[in-house]
VOTOR-821426 format. One record per atom (N, C-alpha, C): z negated, x, y; atom name; residue number from 1. Coordinates in nm, 2 decimals, decimal comma, always signed. Example, Ala and Ser with C-alpha at 12.3 -4.5 7.8 and 13.67 -1.06 7.14 Angstrom:
<rs>
R       w       u       v  atome  num
R   -0,78   +1,32   -0,57      N    1
R   -0,78   +1,23   -0,45     CA    1
R   -0,78   +1,32   -0,33      C    1
R   -0,71   +1,28   -0,22      N    2
R   -0,71   +1,37   -0,11     CA    2
R   -0,79   +1,29   +0,00      C    2
</rs>
This chain:
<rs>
R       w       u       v  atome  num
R   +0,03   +1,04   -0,37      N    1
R   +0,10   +0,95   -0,28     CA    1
R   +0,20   +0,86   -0,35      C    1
R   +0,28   +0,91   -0,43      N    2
R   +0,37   +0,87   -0,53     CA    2
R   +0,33   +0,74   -0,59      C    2
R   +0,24   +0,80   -0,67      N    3
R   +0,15   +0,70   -0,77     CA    3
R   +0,05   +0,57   -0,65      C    3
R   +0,04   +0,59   -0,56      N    4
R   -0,04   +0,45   -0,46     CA    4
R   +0,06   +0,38   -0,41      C    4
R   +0,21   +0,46   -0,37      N    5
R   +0,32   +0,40   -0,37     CA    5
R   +0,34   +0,28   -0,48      C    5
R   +0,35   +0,33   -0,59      N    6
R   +0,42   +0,26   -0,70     CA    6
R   +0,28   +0,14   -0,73      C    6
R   +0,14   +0,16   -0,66      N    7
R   +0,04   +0,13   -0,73     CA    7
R   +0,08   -0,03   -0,63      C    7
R   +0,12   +0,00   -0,52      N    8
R   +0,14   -0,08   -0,38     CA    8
R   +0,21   -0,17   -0,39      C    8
R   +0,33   -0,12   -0,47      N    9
R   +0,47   -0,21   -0,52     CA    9
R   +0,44   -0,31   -0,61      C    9
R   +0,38   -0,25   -0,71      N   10
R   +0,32   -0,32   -0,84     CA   10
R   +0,20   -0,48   -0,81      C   10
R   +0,09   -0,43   -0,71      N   11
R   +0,02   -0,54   -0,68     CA   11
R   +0,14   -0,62   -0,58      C   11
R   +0,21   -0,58   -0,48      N   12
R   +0,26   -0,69   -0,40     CA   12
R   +0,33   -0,81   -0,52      C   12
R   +0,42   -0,74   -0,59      N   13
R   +0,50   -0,81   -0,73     CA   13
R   +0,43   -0,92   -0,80      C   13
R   +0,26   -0,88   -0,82      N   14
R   +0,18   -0,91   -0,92     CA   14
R   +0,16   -1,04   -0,79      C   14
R   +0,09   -1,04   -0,67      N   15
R   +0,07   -1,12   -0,62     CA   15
R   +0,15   -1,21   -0,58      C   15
R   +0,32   -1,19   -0,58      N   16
R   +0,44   -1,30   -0,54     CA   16
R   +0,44   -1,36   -0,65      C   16
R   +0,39   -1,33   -0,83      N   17
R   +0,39   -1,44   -0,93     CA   17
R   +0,38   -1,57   -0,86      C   17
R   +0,42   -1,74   -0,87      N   18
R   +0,39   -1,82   -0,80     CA   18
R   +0,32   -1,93   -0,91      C   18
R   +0,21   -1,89   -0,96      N   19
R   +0,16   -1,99   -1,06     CA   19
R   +0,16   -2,16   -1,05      C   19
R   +0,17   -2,17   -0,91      N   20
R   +0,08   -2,27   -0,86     CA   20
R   +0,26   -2,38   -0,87      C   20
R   +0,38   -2,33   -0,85      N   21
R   +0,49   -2,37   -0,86     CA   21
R   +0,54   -2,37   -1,01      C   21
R   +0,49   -2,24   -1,06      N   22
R   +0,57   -2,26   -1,23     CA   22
R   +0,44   -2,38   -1,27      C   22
R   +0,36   -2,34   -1,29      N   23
R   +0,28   -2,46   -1,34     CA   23
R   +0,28   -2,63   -1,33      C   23
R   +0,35   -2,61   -1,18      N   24
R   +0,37   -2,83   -1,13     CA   24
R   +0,53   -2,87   -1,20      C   24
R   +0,61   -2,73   -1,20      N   25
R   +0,70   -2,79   -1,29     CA   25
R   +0,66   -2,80   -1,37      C   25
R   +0,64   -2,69   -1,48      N   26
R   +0,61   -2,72   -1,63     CA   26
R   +0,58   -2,82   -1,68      C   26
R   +0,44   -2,87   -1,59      N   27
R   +0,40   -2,99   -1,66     CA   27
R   +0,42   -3,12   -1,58      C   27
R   +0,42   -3,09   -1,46      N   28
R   +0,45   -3,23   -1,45     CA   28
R   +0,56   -3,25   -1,35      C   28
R   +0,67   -3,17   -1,35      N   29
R   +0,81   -3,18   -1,29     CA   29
R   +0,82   -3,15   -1,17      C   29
R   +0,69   -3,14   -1,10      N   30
R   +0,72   -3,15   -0,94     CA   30
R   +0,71   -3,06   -0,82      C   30
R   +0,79   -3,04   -0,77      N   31
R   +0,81   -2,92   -0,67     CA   31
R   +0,67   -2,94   -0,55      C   31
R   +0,60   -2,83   -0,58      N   32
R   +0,48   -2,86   -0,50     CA   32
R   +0,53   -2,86   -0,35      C   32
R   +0,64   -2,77   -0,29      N   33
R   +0,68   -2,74   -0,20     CA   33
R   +0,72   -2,88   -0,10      C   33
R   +0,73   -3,00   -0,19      N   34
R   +0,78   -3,13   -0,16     CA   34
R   +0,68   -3,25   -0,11      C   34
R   +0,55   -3,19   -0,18      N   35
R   +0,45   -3,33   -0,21     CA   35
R   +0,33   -3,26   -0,10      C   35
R   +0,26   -3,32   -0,10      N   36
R   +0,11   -3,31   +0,02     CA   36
R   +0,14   -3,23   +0,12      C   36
R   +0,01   -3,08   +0,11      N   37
R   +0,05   -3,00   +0,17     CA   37
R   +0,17   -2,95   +0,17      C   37
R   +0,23   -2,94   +0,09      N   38
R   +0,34   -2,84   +0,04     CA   38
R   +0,29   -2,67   +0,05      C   38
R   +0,15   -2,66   +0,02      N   39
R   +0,13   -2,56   +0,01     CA   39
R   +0,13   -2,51   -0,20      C   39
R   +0,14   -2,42   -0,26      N   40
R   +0,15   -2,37   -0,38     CA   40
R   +0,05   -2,35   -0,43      C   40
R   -0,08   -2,36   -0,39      N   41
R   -0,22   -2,30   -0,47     CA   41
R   -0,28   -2,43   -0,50      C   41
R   -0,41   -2,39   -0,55      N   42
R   -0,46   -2,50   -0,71     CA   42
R   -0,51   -2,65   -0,62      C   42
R   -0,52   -2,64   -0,51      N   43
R   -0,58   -2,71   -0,44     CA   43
R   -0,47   -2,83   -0,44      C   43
R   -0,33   -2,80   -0,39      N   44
R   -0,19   -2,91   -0,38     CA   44
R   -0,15   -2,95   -0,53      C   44
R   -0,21   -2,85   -0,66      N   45
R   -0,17   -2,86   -0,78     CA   45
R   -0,26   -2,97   -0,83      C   45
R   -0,38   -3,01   -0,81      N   46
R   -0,50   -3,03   -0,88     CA   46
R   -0,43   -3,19   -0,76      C   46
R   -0,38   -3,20   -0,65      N   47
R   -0,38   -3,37   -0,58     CA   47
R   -0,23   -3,38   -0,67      C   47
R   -0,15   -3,30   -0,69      N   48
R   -0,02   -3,32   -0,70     CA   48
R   +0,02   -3,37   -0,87      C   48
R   -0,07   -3,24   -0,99      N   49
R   -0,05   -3,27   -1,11     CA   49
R   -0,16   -3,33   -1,19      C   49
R   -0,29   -3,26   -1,17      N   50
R   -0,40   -3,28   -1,22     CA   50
R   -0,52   -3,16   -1,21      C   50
R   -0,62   -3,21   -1,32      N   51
R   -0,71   -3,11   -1,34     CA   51
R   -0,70   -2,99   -1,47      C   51
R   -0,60   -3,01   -1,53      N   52
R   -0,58   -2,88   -1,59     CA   52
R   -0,45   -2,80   -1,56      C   52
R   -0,36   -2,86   -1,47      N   53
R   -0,26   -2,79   -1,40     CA   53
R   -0,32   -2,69   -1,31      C   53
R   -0,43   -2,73   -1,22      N   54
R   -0,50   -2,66   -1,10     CA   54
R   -0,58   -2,60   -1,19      C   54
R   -0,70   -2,59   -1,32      N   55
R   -0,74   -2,48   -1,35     CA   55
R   -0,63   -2,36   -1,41      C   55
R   -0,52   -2,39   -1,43      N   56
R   -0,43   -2,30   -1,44     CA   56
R   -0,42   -2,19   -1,37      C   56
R   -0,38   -2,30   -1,27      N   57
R   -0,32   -2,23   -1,14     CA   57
R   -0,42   -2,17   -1,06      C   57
R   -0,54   -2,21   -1,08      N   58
R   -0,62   -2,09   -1,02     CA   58
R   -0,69   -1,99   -1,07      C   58
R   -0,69   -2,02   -1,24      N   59
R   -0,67   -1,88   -1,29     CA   59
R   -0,60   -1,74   -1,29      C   59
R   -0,43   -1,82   -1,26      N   60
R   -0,36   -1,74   -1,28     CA   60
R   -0,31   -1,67   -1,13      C   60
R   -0,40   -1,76   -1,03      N   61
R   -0,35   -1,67   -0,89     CA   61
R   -0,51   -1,60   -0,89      C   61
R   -0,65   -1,63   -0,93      N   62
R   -0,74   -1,54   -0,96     CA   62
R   -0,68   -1,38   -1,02      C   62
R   -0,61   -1,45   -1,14      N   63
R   -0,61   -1,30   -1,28     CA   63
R   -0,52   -1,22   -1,17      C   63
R   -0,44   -1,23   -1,10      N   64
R   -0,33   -1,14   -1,06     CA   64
R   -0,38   -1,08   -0,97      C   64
R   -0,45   -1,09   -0,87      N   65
R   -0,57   -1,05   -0,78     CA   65
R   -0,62   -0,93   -0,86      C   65
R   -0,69   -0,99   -0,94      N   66
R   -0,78   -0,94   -1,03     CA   66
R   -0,76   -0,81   -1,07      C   66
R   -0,61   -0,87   -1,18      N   67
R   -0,54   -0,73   -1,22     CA   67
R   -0,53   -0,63   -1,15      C   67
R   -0,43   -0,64   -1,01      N   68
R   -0,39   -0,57   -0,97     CA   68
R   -0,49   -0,44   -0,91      C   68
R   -0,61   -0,52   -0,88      N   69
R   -0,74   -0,43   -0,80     CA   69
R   -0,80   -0,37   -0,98      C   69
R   -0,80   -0,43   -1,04      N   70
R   -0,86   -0,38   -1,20     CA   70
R   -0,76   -0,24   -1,26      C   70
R   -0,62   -0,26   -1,23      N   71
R   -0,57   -0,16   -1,24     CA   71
R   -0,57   +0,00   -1,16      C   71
R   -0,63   -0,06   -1,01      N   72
R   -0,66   +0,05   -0,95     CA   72
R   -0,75   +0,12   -0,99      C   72
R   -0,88   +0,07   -0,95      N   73
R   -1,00   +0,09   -1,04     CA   73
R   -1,01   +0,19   -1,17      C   73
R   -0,91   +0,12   -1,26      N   74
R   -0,89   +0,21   -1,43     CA   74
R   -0,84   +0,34   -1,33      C   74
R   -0,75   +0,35   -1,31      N   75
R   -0,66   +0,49   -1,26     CA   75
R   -0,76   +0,56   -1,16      C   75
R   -0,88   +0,54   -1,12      N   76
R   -0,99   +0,61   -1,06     CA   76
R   -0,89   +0,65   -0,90      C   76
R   -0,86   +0,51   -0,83      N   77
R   -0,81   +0,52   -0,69     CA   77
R   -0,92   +0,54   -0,58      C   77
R   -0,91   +0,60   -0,50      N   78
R   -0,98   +0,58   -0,39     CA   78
R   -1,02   +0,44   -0,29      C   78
R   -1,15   +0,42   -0,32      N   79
R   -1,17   +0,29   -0,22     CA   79
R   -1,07   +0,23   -0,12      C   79
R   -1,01   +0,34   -0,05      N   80
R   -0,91   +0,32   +0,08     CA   80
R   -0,77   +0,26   +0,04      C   80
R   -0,73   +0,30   -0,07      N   81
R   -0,60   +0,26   -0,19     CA   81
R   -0,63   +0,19   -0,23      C   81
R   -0,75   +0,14   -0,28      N   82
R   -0,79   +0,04   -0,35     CA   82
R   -0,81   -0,09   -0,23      C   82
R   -0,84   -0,11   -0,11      N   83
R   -0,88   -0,17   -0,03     CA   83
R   -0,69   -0,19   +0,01      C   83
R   -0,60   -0,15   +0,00      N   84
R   -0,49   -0,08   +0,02     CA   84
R   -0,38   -0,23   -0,08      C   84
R   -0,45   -0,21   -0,21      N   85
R   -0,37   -0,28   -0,33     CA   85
R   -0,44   -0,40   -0,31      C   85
R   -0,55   -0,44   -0,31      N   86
R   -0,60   -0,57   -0,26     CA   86
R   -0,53   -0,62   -0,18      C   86
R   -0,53   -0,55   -0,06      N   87
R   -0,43   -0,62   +0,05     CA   87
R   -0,31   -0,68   +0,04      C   87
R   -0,22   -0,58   -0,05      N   88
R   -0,09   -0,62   -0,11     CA   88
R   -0,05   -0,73   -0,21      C   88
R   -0,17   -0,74   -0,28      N   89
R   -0,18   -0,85   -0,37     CA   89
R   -0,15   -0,97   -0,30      C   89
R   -0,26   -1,01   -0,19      N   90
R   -0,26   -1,09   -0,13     CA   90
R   -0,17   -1,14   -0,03      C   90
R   -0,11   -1,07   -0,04      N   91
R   +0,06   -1,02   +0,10     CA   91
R   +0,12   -1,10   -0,01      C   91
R   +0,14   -1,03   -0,12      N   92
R   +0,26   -1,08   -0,22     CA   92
R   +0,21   -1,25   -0,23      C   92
R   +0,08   -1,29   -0,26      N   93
R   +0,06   -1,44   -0,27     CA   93
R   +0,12   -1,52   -0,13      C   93
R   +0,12   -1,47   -0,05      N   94
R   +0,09   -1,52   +0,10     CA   94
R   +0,25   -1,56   +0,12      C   94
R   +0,33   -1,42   +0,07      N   95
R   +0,47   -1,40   +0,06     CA   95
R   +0,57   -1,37   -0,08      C   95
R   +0,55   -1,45   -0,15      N   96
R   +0,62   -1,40   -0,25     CA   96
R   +0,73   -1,38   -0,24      C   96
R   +0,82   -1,24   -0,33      N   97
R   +0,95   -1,24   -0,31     CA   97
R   +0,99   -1,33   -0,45      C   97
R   +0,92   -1,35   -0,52      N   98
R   +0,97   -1,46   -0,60     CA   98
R   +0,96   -1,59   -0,56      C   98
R   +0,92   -1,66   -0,48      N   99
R   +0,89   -1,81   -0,42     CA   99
R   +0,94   -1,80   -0,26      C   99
R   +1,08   -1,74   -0,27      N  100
R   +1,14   -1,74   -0,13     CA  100
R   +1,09   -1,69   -0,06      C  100
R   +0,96   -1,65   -0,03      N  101
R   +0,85   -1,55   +0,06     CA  101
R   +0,80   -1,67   +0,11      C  101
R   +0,77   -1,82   +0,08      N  102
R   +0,71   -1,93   +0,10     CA  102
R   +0,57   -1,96   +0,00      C  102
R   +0,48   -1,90   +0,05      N  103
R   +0,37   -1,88   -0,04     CA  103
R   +0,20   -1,96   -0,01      C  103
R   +0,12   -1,96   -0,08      N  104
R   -0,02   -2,03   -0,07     CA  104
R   -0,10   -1,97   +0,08      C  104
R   -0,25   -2,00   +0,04      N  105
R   -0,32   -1,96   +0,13     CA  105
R   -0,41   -1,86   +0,13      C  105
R   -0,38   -1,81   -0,03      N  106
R   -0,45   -1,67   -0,05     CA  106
R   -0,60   -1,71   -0,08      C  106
R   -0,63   -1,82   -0,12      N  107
R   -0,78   -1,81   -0,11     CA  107
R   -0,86   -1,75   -0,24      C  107
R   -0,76   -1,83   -0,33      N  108
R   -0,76   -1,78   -0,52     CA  108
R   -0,75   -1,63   -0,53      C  108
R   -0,63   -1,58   -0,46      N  109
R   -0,63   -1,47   -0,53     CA  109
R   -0,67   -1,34   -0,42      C  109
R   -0,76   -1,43   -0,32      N  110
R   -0,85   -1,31   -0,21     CA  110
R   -0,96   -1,29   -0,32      C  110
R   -1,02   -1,44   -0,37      N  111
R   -1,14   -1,40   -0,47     CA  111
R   -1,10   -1,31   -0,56      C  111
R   -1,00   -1,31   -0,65      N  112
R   -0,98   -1,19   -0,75     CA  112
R   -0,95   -1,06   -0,70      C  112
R   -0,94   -1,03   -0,61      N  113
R   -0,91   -0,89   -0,56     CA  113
R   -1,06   -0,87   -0,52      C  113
R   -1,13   -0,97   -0,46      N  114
R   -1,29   -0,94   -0,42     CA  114
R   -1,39   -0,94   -0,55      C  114
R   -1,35   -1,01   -0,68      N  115
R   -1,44   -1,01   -0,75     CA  115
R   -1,41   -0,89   -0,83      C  115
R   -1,30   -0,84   -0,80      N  116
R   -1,27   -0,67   -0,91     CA  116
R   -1,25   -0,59   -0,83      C  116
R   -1,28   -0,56   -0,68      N  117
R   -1,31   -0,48   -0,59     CA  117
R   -1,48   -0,49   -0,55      C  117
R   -1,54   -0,58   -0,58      N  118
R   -1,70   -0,59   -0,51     CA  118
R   -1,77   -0,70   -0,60      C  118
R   -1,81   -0,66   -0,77      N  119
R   -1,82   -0,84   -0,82     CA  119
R   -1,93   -0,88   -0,80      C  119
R   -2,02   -0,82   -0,71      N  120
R   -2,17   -0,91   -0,67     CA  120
R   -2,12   -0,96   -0,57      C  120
R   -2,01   -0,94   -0,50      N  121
R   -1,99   -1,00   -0,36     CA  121
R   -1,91   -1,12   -0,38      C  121
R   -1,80   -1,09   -0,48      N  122
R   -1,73   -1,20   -0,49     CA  122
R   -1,78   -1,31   -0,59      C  122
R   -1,94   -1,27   -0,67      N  123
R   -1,99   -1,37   -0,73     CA  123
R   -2,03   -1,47   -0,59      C  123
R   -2,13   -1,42   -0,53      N  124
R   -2,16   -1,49   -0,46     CA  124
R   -2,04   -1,56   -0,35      C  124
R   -1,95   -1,48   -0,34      N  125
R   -1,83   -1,60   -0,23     CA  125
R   -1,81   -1,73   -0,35      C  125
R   -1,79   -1,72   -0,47      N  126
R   -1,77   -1,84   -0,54     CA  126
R   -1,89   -1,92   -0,55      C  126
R   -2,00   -1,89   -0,54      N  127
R   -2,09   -1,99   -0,55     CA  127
R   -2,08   -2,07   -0,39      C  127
R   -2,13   -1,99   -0,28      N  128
R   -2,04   -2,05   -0,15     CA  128
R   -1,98   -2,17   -0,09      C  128
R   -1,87   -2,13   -0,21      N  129
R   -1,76   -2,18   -0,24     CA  129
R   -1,74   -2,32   -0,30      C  129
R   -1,81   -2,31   -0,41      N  130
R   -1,87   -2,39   -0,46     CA  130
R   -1,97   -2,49   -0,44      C  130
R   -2,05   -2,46   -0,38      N  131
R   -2,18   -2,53   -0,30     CA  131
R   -2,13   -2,63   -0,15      C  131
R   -2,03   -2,57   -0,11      N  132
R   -1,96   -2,64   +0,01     CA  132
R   -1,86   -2,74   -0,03      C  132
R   -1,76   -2,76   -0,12      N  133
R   -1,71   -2,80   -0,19     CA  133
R   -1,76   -2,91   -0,23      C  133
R   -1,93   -2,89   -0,38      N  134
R   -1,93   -3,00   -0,40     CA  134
R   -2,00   -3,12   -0,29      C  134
R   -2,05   -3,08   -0,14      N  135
R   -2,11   -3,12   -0,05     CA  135
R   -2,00   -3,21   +0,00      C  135
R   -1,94   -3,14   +0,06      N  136
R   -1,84   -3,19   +0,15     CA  136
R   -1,73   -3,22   +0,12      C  136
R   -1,64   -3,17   -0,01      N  137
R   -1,55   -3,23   -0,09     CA  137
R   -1,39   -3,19   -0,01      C  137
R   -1,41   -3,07   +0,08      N  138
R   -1,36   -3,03   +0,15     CA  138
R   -1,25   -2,86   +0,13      C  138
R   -1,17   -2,80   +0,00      N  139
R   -1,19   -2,74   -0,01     CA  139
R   -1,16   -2,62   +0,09      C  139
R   -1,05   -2,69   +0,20      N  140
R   -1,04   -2,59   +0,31     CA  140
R   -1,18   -2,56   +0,36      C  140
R   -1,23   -2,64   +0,38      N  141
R   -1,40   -2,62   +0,45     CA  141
R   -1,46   -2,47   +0,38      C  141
R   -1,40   -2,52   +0,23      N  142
R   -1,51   -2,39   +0,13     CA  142
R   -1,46   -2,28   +0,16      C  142
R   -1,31   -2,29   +0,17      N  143
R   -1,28   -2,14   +0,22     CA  143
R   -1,28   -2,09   +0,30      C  143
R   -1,31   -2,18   +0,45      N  144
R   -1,34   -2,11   +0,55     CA  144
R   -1,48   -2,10   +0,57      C  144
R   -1,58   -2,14   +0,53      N  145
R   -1,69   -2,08   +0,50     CA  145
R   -1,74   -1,96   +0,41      C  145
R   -1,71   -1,96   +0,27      N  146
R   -1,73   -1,83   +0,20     CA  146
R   -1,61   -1,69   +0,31      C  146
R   -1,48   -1,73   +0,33      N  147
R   -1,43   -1,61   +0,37     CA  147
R   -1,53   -1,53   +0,51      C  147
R   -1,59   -1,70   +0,60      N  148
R   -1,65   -1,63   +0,66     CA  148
R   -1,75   -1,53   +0,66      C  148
R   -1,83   -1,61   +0,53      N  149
R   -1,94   -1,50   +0,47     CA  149
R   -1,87   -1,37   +0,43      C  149
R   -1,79   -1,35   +0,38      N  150
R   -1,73   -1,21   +0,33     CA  150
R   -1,78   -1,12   +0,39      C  150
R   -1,75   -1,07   +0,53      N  151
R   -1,79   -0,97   +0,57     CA  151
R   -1,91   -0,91   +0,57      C  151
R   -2,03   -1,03   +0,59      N  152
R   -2,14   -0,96   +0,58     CA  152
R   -2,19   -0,97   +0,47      C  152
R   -2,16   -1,05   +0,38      N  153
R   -2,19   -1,01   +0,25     CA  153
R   -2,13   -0,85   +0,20      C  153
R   -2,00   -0,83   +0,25      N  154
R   -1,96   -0,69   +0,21     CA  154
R   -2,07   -0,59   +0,25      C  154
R   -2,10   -0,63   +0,38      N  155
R   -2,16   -0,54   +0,47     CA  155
R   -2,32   -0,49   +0,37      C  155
R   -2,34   -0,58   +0,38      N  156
R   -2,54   -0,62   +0,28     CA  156
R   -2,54   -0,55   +0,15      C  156
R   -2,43   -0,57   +0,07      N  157
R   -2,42   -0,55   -0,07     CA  157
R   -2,34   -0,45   -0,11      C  157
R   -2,25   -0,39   -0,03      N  158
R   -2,15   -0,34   -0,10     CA  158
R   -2,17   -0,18   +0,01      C  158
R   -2,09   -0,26   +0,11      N  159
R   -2,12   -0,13   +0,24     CA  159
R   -2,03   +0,01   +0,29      C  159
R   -1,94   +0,00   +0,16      N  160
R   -1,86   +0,11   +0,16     CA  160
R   -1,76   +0,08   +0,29      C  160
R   -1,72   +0,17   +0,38      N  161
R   -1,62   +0,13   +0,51     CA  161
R   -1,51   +0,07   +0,48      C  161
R   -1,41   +0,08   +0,37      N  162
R   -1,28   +0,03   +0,32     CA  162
R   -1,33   -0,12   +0,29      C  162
R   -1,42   -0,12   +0,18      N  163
R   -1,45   -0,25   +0,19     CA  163
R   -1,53   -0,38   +0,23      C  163
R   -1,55   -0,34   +0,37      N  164
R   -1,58   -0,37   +0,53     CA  164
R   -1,48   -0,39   +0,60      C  164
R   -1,35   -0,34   +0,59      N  165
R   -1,24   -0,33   +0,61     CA  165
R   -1,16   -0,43   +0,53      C  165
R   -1,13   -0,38   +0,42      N  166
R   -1,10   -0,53   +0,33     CA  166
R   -1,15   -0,66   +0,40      C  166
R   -1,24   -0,67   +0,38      N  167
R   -1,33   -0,81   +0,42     CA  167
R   -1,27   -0,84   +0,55      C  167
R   -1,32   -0,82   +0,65      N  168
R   -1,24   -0,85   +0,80     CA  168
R   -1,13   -0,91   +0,79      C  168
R   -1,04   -0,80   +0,72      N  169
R   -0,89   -0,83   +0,76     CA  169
R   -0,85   -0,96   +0,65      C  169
R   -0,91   -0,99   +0,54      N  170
R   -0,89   -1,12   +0,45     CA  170
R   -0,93   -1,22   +0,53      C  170
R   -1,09   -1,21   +0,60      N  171
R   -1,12   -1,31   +0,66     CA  171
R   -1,02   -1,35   +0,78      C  171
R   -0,95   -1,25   +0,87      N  172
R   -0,89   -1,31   +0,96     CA  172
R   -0,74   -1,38   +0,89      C  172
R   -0,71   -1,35   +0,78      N  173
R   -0,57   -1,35   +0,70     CA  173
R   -0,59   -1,51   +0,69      C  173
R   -0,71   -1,51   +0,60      N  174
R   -0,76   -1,68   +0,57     CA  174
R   -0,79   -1,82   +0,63      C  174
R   -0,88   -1,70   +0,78      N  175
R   -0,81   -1,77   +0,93     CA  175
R   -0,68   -1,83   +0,99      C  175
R   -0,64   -1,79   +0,98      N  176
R   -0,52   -1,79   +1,04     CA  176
R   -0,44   -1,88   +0,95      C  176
R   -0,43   -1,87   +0,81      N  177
R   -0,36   -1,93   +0,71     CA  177
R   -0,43   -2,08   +0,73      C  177
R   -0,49   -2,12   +0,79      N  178
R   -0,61   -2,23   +0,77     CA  178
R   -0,61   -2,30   +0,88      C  178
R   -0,57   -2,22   +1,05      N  179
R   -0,53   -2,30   +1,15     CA  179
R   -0,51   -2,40   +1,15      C  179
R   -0,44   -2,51   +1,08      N  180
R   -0,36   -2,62   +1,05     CA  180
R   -0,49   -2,71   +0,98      C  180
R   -0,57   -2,68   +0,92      N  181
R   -0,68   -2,71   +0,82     CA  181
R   -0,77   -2,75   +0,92      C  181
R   -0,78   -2,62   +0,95      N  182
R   -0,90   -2,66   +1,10     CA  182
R   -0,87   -2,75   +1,22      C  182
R   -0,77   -2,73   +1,21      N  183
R   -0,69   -2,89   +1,33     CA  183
R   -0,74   -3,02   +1,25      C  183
R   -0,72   -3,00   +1,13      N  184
R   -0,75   -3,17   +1,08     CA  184
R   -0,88   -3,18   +1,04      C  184
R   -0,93   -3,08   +1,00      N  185
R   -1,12   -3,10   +0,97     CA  185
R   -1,15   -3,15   +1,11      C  185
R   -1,13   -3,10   +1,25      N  186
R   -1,16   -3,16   +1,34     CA  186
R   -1,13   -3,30   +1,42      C  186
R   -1,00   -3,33   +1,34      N  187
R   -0,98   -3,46   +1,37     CA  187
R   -0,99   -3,54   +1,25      C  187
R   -1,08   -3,49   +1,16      N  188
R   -1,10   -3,57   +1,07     CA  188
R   -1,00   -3,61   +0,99      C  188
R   -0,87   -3,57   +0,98      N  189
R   -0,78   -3,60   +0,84     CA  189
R   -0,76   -3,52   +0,81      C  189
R   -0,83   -3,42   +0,75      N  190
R   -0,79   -3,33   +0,66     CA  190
R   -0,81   -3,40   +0,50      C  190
R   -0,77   -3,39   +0,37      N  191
R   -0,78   -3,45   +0,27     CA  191
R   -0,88   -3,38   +0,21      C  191
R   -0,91   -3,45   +0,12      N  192
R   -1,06   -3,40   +0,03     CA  192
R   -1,01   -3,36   -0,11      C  192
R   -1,10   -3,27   -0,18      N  193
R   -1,08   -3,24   -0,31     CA  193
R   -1,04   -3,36   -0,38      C  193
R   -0,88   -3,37   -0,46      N  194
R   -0,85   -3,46   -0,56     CA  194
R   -0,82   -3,52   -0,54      C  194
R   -0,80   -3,57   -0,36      N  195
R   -0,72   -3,67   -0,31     CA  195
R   -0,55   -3,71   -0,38      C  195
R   -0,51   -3,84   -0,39      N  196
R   -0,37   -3,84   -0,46     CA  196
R   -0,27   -3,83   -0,30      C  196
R   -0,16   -3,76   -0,35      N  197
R   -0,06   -3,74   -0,25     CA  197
R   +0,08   -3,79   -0,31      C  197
R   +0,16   -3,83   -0,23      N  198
R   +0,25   -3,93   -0,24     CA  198
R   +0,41   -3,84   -0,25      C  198
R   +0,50   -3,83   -0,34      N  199
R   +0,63   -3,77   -0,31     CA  199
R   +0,68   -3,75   -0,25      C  199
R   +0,82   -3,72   -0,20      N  200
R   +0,95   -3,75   -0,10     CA  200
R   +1,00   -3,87   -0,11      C  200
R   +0,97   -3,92   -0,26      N  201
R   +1,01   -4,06   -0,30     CA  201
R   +0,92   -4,17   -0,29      C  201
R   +0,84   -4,12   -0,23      N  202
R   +0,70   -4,20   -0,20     CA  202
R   +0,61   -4,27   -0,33      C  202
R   +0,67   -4,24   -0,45      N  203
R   +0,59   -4,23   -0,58     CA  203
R   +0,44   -4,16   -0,55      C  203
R   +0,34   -4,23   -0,57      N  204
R   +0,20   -4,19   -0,61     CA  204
R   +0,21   -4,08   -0,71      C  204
R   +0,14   -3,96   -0,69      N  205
R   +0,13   -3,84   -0,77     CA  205
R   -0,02   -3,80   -0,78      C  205
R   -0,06   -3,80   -0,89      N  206
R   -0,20   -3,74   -0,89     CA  206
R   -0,21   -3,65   -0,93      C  206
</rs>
């Protein structure tokens, strides 16, 4: 109990990292929290800084995902713990206590907790993912499509009840985080992949 405790603590921490904020400063000065969405993940990074600021940044909200479920795994956790630390990861992205508890939309580092909790399942969410994306150029679209797939791809491929469980509850997390997304895909202004977004100072930022 001890040890899923500490295992619990450790992924929420791992998930409040805010890559997507250290990254827009580092390189290119600017408080993501200020510019487009003002959302933190690679999607506001990639209109806000560029294209190697956002592969950064979505490596680094992938790898933390990743880790934290990879670490469970090594220590031979139970599915239900493990379905348990996933969650938390994604809590911590959602809510960092390092980023004020003002956090992304979880979509980066739902994939890294799915690709090192389920990695046939979460290969296929990135292809998905990918395939919708380069269509429609939409990336909220891709995530609310692949997350939708999640479940039954869990269901088909994987099967285990925790991680049927997982799945659902990401997919509604991703829902919900996306509300605002889906208001504008239906009225047609939502922004497209790589779209440029404009400052507080109304300076052009790409």
């Amino acid at each position: 109990m001890i040890r899923s405790l500490l295992l619990l603590v450790a992924a929420y921490l791992l998930g409040s990292v805010p890559f997507g904020l250290l990254v827009a400063r580092a390189q290119g000065g600017v408080d993501l929290r200020r510019v487009g969405s003002g959302n933190i993940g690679a999607t506001n990074v990639l209109r806000a800084v560029g294209k190697g600021a956002a592969a950064l940044t979505l490596l680094g909200d992938m790898g933390k995902g990743a880790a934290a479920v990879g670490l469970g795994r090594w220590l031979g956790v139970s599915p239900t713990v493990l379905a348990m630390i996933a969650l938390a990861a994604v809590t911590g992205h959602l809510f960092p206590v390092f980023g004020g508890f003002r956090g992304g939309k979880g979509v980066a580092t739902t994939l890294g907790v799915i690709l090192a909790a389920m990695p046939a399942v979460g290969a296929l969410l990135l292809l998905i993912w990918l395939l919708v994306a380069a269509v429609w150029r939409y990336s909220s679209l891709a995530a609310l499509v692949a997350s939708a797939a999640m479940p039954v791809l869990a269901w088909l491929v994987d099967g285990r009840p925790a991680m049927l469980g997982l799945s659902g509850a990401l997919f509604l997390i991703l829902l919900l985080r996306h509300r605002e997304n889906i208001a504008r895909l239906w009225k047609g202004t939502e922004g497209k992949i790589g779209q440029q977004v404009r400052t507080s100072n109304s300076q052009s930022v790409k």
